[in-house]
N, C-alpha and C positions, 0 to 999 in steps of 0.2 A: 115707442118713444115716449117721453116727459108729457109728453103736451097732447098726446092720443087719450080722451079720457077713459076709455075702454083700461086700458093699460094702469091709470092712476089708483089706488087705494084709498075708498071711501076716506080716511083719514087726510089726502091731498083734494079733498073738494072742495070746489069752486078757489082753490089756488089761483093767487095771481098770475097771469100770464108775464109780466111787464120782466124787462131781462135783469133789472136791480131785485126782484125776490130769485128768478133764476140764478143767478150768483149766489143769492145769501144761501140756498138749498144745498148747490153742491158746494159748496166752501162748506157747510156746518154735517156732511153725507163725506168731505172731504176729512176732516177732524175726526170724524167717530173711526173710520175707516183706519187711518193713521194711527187712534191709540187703540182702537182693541187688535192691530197687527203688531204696535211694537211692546203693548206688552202681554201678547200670546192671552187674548181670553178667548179663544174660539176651541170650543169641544163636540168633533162631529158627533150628533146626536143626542147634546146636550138640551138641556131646558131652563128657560131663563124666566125670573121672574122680577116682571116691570113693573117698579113701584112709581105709583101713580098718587101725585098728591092732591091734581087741580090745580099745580103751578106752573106759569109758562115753559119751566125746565123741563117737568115731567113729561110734560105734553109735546116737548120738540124730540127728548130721548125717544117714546116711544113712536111719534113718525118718523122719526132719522134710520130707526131701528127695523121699520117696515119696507123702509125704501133700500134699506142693506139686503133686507131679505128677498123684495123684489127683482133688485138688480143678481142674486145669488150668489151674494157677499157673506151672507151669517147662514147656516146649514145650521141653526138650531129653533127650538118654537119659543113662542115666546106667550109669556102669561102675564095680562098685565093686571096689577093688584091694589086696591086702593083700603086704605087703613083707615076709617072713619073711628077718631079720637073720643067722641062724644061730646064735643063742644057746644055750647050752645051757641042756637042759631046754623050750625053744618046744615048747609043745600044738600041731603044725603042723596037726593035724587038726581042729581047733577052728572055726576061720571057715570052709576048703572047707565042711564039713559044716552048719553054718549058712548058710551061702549059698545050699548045696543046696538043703536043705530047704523055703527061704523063695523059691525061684525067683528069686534077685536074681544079674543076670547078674554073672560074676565072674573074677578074672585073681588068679591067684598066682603072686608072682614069690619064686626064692630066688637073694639073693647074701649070700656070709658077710663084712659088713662087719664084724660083729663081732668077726671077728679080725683086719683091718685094724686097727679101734680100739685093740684092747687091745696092738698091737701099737706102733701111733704114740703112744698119747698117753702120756705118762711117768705114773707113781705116783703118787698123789693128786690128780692135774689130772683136771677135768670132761671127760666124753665129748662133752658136748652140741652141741657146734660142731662137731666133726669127723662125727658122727654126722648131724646134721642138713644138713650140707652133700654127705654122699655119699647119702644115704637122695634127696633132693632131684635129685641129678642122676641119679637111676634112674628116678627118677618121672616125669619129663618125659621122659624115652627110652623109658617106656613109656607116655605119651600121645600119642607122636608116630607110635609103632607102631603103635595101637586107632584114630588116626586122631581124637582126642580133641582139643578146643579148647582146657579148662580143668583142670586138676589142681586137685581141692578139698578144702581140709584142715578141720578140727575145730576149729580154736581158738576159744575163744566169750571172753564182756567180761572175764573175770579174767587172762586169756593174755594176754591186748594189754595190760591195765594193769599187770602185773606185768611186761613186758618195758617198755613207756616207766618205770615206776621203774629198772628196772635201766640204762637207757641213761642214766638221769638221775644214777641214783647213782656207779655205774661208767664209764660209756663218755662222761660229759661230752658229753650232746646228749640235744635233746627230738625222742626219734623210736620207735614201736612198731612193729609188726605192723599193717601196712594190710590194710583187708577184702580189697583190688583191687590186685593186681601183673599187670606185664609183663615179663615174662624177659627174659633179657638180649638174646636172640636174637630178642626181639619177635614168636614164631609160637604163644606157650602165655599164657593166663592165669592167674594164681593167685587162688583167691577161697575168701574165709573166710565163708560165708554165717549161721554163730553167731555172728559178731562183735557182735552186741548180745543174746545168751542168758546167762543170770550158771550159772557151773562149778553151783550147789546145784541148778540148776533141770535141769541134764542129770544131774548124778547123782541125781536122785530116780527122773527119768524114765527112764535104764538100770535101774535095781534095781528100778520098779515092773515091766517089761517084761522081768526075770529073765533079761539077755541075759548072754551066758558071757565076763566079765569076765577081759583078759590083762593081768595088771600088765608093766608095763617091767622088766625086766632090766641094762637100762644106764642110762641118766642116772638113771631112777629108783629104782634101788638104794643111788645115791651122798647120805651124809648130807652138810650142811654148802654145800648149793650155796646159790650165787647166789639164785638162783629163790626155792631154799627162806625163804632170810630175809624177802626182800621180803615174800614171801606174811607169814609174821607181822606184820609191820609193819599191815600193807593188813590183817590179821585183827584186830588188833588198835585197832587207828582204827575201824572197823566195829563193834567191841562195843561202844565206847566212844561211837560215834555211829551210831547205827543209818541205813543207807542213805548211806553215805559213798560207798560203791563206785560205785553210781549218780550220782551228782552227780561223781568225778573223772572218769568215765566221758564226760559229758555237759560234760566240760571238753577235752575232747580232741575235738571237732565242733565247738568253740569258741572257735579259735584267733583273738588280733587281735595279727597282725604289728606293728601300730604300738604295741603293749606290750610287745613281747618286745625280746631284743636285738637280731637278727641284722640287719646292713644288706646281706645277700641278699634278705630277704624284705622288707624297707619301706625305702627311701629317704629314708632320715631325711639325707642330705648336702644333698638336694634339697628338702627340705621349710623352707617357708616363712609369712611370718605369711600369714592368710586362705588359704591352703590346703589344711588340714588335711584336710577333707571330699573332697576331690578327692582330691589324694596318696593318700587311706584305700582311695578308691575303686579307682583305677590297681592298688594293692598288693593289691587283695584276693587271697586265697588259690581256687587256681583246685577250680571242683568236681569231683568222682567219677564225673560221668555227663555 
């Protein structure tokens, strides 16, 4: 049972008893479960590699992802992986020693991208593209080395909604953070298994679980981004109508091509009187599994 400590994963220690962290565990055990069924990431005999940043997110994916394995929910291993930037100031001792500790097999990788960045990106421009695009292509050079099928990241519902605003607002296209990618090379997956956990429910669950919190140094030092606005926005719509988040959320698994514009996605050139129901058909938008 939950509450036998015999049974709990060094990573669930000295867990709250109290039945409000109960709830928040399986409600966020309930989310992961839900999207890596609906959009098929489970590969018997597969190998995943958890990327670990020292952020509240990373830190709930990989217990969320022990406690699947526990209950004998995920049939694959998991490696978790932490990418020390070369920042100054990185507590590099931080996650080894957590890792230790908790027996959770582990790989620490160091490249000093951080002075790539601050090297490339001019004065006042965001790090976050350039950071994310090389942090990305180390990660999959070291899943390919561990012999790992999936590279699997942290972003839970407010990540994905706050990137489809910004592609909406800025980048002129309705498109997010899919739970389920294939690289371009087509030998690695990528799969976001929080994609339906909302950001409050992983940060209660890191700070109830006292895990040793590494704030960012790069994108997340910089005021003024992108990101940042949105999220007001989206914070704001939310106070204003409580459970907003969830219903745009639940608009994005809700797509119907023959309302939008794009005549990639429906053939409206083609479409015809008494057709409509067919054409809809034909155009439907293909599943995740």
């Amino acid at each position: 049972m939950l509450d036998e400590t015999d049974d709990i994963h060094p990573l669930f220690a000295r867990a709250p008893k109290t039945t409000e962290f109960k709830k928040l565990r399986k409600r966020l055990v309930q989310n992961a479960r839900e999207a890596i069924e609906t959009y098929g990431m489970i590969e018997h005999g597969g190998k995943w590699l958890v990327c670990l940043s020292g952020g509240k997110d990373s830190y709930t994916l990989l217990a969320i992802l022990y406690e699947l394995k526990w209950r004998g929910l995920l049939p694959v291993e998991l490696l978790a992986c932490n990418l020390d930037q070369g920042q100054p100031g990185f507590p590099a001792t931080i996650l080894p020693e957590f890792l230790e500790a908790r027996g959770v097999p582990h790989r620490i990788e160091f490249q000093n991208t951080y002075g790539i960045i601050k090297q490339k990106v001019p004065a006042g421009r965001t790090y976050c593209a350039l950071c994310s695009r090389l942090r990305r292509g180390i990660l999959y050079r070291i899943a390919r080395e561990e012999g790992c099928t999936a590279v699997v990241l942290g972003h839970h519902r407010d990540d994905i909604l706050e990137t489809f605003f910004m592609n909406l607002f800025h980048g002129g296209r309705l498109a997010t953070m899919p739970p389920k990618l294939l690289n371009e090379e087509g030998d690695l997956f990528l799969y976001r298994p929080l994609a339906h956990a909302a950001e409050i429910d992983c940060e209660r669950f890191a700070k109830a679980l006292d895990y040793p919190i590494i704030p960012c140094d790069l994108c997340g030092s910089q005021d003024g981004l992108q990101r940042q606005q949105v999220k007001k926005i989206i914070d704001a719509w939310e106070k204003s109508s409580p459970g907003r988040r969830q219903v745009m959320f639940k608009a994005l698994m809700n797509a119907r091509p023959s309302h939008l514009l794009d005549p990639d996605l429906f053939d409206f050139l083609g479409l015809a009187r008494g057709s409509l129901k067919s054409a809809e058909k034909e155009q439907e938008m293909p599943r995740l599994r």
